[in-house]
MARSEMI-603884 format. One line per 8 residues: number of its first residue (from 0); their letters; for each residue x, z, y of N, C-alpha, C. Coordinates in steps of 0.2 Angstrom, whole numbers. Each point is the difference from the previous one (the first is absolute). Example, Ala and Ser with C-alpha at 12.3 -4.5 7.8 and 13.67 -1.06 7.14 Angstrom:
# residues 2
0	as	66:39:-28:-4:0:6:4:0:6 | -2:-4:5:4:1:6:-4:3:5
This chain:
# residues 257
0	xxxxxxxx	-53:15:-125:-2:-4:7:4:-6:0 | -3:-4:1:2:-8:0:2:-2:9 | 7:-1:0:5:0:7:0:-7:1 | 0:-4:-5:2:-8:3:-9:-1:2 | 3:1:6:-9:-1:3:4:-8:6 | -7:-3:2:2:-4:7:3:2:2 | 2:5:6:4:3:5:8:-1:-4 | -1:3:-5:7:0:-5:2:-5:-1
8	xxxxxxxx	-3:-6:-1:2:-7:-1:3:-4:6 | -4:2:4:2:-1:8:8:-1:0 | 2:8:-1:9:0:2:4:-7:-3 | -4:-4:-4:3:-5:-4:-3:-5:3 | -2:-3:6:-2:-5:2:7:-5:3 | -1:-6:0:4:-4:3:1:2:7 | 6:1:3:-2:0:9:1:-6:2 | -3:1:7:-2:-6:3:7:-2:3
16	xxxxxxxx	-1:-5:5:5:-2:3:3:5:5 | 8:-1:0:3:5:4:-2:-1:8 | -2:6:1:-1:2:8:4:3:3 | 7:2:-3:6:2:5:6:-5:-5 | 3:-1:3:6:-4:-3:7:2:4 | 6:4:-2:7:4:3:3:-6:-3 | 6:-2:2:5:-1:-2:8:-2:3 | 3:4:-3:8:2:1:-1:3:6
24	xxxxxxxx	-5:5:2:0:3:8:5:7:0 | 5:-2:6:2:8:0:-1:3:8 | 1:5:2:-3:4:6:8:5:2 | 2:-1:4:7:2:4:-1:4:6 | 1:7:-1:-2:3:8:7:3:4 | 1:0:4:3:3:5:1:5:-1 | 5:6:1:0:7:0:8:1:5 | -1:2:5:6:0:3:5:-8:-1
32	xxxxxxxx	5:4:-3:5:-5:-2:1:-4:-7 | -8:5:-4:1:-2:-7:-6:-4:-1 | 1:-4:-5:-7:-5:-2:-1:3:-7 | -6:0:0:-5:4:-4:-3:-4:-4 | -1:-3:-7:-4:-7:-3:-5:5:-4 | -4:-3:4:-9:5:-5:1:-6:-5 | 0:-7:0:-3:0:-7:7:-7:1 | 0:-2:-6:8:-3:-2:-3:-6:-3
40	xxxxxxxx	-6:-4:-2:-2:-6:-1:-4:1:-5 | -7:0:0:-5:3:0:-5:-6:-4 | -1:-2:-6:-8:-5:-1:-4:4:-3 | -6:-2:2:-6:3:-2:-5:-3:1 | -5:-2:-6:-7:-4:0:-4:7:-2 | -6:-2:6:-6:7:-1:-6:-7:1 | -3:2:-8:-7:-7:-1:-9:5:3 | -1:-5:1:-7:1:2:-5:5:-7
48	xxxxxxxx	-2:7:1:-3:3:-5:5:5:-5 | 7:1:7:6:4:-3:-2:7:-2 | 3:4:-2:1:8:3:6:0:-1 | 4:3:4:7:-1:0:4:8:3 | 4:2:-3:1:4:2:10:2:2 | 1:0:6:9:0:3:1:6:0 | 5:2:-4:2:6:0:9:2:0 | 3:4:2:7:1:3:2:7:2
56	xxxxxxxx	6:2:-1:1:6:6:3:-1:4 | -1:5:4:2:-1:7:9:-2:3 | -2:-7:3:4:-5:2:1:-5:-5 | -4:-2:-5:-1:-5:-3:-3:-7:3 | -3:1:7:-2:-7:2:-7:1:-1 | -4:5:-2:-8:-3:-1:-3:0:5 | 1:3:5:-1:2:5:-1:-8:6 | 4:1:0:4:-6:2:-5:-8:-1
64	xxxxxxxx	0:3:-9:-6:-7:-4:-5:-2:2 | -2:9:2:-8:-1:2:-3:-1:6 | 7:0:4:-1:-1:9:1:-11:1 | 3:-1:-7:0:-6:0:-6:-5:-2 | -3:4:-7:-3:-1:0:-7:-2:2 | -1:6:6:-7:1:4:2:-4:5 | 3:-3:2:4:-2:6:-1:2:6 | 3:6:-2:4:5:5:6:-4:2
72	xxxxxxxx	5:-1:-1:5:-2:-1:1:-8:-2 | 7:-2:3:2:-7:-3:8:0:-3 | 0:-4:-5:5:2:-5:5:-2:4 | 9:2:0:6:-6:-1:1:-4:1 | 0:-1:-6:0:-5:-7:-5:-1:-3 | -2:-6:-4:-6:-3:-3:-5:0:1 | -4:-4:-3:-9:0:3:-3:3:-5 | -6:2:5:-7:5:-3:-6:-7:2
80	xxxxxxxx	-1:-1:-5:-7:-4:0:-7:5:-2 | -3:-1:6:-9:4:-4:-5:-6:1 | -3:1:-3:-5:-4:-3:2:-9:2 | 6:0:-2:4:-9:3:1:3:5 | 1:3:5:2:-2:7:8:4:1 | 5:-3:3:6:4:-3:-1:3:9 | 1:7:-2:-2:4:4:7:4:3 | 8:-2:-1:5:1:0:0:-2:7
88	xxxxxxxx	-1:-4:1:1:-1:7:-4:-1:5 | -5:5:1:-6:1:4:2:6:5 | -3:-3:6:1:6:5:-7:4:-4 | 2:5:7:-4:7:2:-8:-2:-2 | 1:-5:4:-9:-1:1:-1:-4:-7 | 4:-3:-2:-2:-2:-6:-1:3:-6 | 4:6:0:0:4:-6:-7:4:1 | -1:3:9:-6:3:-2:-4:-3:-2
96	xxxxxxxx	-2:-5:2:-6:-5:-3:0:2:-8 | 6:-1:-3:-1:-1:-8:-1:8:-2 | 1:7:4:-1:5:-2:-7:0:2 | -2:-2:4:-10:2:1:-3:-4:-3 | 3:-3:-3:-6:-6:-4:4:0:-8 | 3:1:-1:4:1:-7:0:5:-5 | 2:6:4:2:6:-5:-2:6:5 | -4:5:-4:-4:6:-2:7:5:0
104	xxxxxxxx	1:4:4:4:4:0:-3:8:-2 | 3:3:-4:-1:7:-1:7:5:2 | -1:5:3:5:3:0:-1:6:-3 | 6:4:-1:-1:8:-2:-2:4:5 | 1:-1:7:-2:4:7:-7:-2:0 | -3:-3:-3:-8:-3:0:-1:-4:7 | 4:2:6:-2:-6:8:-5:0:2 | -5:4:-1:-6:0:2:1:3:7
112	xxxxxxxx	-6:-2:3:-1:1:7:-5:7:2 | 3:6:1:-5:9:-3:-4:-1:6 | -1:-2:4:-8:1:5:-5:-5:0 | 1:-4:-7:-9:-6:-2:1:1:-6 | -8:-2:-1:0:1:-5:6:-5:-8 | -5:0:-5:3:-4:-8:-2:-6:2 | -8:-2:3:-2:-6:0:5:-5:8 | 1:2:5:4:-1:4:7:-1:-4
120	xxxxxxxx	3:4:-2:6:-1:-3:0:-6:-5 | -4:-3:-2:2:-4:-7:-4:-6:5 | -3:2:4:-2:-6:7:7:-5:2 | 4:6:3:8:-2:4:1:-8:0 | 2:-1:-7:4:-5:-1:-5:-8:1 | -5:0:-1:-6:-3:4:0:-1:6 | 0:5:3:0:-1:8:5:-6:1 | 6:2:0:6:-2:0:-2:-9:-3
128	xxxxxxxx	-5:2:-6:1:-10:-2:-7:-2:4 | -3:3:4:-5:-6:6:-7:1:-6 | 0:7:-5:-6:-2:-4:-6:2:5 | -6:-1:-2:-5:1:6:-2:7:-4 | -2:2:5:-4:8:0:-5:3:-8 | -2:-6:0:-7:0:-5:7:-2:-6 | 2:-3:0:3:-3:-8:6:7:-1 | 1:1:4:8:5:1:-4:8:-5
136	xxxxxxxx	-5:0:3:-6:8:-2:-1:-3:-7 | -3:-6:-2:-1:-1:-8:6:2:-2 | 6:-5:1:6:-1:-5:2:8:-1 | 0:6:6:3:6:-1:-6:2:-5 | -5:0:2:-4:6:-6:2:-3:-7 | -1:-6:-3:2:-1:-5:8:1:-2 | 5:-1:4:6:4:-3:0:9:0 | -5:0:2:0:7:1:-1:5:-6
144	xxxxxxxx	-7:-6:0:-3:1:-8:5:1:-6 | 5:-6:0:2:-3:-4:5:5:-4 | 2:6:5:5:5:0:-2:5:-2 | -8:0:-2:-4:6:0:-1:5:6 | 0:-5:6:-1:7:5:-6:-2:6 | -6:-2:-4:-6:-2:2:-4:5:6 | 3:6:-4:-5:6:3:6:2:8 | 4:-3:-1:4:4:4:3:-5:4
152	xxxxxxxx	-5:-5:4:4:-4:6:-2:1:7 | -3:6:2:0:3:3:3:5:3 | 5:3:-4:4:7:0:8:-4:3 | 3:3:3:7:1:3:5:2:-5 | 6:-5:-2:4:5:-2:2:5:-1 | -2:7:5:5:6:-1:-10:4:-2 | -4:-5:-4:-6:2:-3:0:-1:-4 | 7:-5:-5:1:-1:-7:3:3:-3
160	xxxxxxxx	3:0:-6:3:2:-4:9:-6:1 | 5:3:-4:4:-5:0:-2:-8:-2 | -1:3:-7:-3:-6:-2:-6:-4:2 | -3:3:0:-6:-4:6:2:-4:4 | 7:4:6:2:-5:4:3:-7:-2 | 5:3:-5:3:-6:-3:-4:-6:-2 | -6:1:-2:-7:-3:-3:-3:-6:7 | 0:5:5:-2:-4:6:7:-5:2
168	xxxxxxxx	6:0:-1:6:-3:1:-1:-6:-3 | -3:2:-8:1:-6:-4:-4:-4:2 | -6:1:2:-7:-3:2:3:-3:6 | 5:1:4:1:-3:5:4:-5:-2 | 3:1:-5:5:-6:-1:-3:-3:-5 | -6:-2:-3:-3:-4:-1:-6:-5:3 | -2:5:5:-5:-4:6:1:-6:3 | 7:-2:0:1:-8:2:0:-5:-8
176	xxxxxxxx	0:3:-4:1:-4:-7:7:-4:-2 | 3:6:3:8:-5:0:2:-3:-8 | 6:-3:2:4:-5:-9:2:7:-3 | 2:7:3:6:4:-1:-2:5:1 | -1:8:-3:1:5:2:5:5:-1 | 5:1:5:4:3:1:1:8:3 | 1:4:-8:-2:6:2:10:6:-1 | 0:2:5:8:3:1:-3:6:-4
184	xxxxxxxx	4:4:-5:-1:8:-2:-7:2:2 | -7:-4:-1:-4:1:2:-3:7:-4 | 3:4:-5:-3:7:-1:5:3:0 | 7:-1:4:4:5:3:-2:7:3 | -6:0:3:-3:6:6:-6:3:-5 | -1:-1:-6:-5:0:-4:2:5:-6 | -5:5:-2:4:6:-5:-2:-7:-6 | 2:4:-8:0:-5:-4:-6:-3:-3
192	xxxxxxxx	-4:3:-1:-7:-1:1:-5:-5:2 | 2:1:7:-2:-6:4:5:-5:0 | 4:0:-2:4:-5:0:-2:-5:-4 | 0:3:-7:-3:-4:-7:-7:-4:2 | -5:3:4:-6:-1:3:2:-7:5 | 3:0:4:2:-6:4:4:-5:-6 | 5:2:-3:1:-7:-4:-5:-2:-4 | -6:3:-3:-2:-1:-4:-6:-7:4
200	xxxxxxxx	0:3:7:-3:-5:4:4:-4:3 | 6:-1:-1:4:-7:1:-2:-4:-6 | -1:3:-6:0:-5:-8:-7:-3:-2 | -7:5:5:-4:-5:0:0:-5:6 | 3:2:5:2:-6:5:3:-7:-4 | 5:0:-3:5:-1:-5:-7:-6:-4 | -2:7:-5:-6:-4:-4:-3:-9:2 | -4:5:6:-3:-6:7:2:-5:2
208	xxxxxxxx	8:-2:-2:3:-5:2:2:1:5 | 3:4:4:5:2:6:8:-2:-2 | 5:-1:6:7:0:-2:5:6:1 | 2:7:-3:0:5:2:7:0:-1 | 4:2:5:8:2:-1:0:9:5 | 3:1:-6:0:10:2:8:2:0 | 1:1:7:8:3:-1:-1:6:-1 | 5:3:-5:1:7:-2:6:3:-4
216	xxxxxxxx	0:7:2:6:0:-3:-1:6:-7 | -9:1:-1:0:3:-5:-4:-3:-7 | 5:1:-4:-2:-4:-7:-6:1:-2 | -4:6:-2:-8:0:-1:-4:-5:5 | -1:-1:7:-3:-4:4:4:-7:-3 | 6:-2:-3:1:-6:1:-4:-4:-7 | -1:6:-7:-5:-2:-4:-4:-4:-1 | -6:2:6:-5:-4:1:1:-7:2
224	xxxxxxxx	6:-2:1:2:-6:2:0:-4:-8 | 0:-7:1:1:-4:-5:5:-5:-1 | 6:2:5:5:-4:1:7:6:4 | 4:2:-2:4:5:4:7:-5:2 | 1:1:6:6:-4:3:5:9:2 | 7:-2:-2:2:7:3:6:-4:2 | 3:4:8:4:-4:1:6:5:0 | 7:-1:2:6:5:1:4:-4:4
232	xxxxxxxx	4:2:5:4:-2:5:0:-8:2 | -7:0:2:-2:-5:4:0:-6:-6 | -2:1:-4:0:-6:-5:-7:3:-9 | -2:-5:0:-7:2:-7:4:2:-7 | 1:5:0:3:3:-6:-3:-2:-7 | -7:0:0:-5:-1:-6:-7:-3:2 | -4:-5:-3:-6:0:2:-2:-1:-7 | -6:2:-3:-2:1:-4:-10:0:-1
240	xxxxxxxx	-5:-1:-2:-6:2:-1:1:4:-6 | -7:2:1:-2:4:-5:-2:-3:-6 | 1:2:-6:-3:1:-6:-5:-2:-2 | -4:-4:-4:-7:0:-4:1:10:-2 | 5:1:-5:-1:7:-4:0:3:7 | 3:2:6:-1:3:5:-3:0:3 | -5:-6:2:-6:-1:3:-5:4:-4 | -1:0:-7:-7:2:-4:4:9:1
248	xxxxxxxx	5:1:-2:1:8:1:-2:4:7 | -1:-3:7:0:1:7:-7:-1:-3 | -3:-4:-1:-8:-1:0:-2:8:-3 | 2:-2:-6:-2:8:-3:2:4:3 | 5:4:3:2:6:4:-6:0:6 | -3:-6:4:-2:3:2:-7:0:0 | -3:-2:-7:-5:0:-2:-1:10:0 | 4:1:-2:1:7:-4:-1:6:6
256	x	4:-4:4:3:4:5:-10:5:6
């Protein structure tokens, strides 16, 4: 069986220009009388047609990373640029703006809404950007599609399976066509099966030219990535891609699989 197929060759493409740019950021929180430092001076470039994957144990700052990254959060210390725009010192309103029009959030808890349907849910974030009624209906069926859940935009999450849910999440957080999809422990809630089945549809998202950053703290899910960042007491312990030999090995395991 011949593995160096396009898609395989893909993992070795040039990346594009960076869409997130960190550097020397750290994050210092309050706790009573003690200060608490999530992350100790932090750089990080994440390019356009990434897969990336942040990995750490618990109180290592990844947490922290991700809340900065999505901007949720504003650093201490240092700036965070997305896409040129240094976003370190943006208020409230301004950081929303850069989460509904930017980055595609996936969560492990899936966030959906249980009394509308799949097509309504993957609508949401539409509404919110002023898309019209008619254009909001295409963009969702087509991400809907896109997740393989054509047959199923009319069912209610507590009419899915996990993963189904999950499926309509992701479709939601590609509906606006963000730079970023940022997915926290997204097959945490998933047996392992479906789990596999969800990355394996981050990697054709991946494929497609999406920019995908996966925090997790389990090694098998971090595989699928093509670039591992692991962090340890608030600082980048290692960052690393993957292999040519480990790229064509994963192809075949999951050729087989």
């Amino acid at each position: 069986m011949d593995f160096l197929t396009p898609n395989t060759l893909r993992f070795y493409r040039s990346p594009g220009a960076a869409v997130i740019e960190i550097e020397g950021v750290t994050k210092a929180y309050r706790m009573g009388e003690k200060t608490v430092h999530a992350l100790r001076g932090v750089s990080l470039a994440v390019h356009r047609n990434e897969c990336l994957a942040i990995m750490g144990p618990s109180g290592s700052g990844k947490s922290t990373l991700m809340n900065m990254l999505g901007c949720l959060d504003t650093p201490t210390s240092g700036e965070y640029h997305f896409s040129s725009k240094n976003v370190s010192t943006m208020d409230g309103d301004e950081l929303a703006e850069i989460r509904n029009r930017e980055i595609g959030f996936v969560f492990q808890t899936f966030n959906l809404l249980p009394r509308v349907s799949s097509m309504a849910n993957v609508e949401l974030p539409l509404i919110y950007a002023g898309v019209s009624p008619d254009e909001r209906r295409e963009r969702a069926i087509h991400a809907l599609e896109s997740v393989g859940l054509g047959e199923r935009m009319g069912h209610k999450p507590n009419e899915l399976s996990g993963g189904q849910r999950q499926r309509v999440a992701i479709a939601r957080a590609l509906v606006n066509r963000p730079s970023v999809i940022l997915a926290d422990e997204p097959t945490g809630n998933l047996d392992s099966r479906t789990g596999e089945e969800i990355m394996q549809l981050f990697e054709k998202l991946y494929e497609q030219g999406n920019t995908i950053i996966v925090v997790t703290h389990e090694e098998d899910i971090a595989q699928y990535a093509r670039r591992i960042v692991r962090l340890r007491d608030g600082l980048i312990e290692s960052d690393k891609r993957r292999t040519w030999a480990g790229t064509i090995l994963r192809s075949a395991m999951l050729a087989w699989s």
